[in-house]
ZAMARGU-4260 file (C-alpha; in steps of 0.2 Angstrom, whole numbers, plus 5000, padded with zeros to 4 digits):
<rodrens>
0) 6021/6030/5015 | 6027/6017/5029 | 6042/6017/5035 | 6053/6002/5043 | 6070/6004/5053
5) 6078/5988/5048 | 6095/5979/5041 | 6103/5981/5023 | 6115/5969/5020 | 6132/5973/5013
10) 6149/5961/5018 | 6154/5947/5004 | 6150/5931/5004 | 6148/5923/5024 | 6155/5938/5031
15) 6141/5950/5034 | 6139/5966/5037 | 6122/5976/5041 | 6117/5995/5040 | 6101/6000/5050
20) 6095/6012/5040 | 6077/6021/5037 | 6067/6013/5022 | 6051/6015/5014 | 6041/5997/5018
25) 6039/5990/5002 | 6056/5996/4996 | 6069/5978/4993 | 6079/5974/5006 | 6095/5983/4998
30) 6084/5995/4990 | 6084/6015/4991 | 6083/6019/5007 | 6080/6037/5018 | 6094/6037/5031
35) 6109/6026/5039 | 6103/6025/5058 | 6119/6017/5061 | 6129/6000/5057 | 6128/5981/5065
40) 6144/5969/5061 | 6139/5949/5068 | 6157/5943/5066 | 6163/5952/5081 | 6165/5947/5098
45) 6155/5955/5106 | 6146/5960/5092 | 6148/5977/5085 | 6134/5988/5084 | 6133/6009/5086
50) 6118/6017/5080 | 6115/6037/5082 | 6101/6036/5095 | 6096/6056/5091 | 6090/6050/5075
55) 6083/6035/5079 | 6073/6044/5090 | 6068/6057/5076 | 6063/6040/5065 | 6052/6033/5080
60) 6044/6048/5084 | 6041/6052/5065 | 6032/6034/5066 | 6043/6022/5057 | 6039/6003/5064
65) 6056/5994/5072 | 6059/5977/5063 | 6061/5964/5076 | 6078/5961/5072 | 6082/5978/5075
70) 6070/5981/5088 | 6081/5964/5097 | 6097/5976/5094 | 6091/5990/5101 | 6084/5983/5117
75) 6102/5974/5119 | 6112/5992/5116 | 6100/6000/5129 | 6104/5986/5143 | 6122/5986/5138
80) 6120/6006/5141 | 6112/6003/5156 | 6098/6015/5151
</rodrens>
């Protein structure tokens, strides 16, 4: 079984709002999935985005593949972070 780290959307209409969450790759988009990693919000300025980097790690190690998107995100948190 593959797993992806990627965005589950949740928000109404043209106001969105993203989970990062731990899926099973051929799971839907909104589908089951194995874990919330943490939460992404666009509409903020700056945006929002807090993710529990302890079981990201876990996830990674474990072998589950980044999205871009929310490989993107997680590069911007670490330079923000200063890590």
């Amino acid at each position: 079984m593959a797993i992806k780290i990627r965005l589950t959307r949740g928000g109404r209409k043209k106001r969105p709002f993203y989970r990062i969450v731990a899926i099973n790759s051929r799971a839907k988009r909104d589908g089951k999935f194995l874990e919330i990693l943490g939460t992404y919000n666009p509409l903020k300025d700056p945006l929002e985005f807090k993710i529990d980097r302890a079981r990201l790690d876990r996830w990674l190690n474990l072998g589950a593949r980044p999205t871009d998107t929310v490989r993107s995100l997680i590069r911007r948190a670490a330079h923000q972070e200063g890590l």
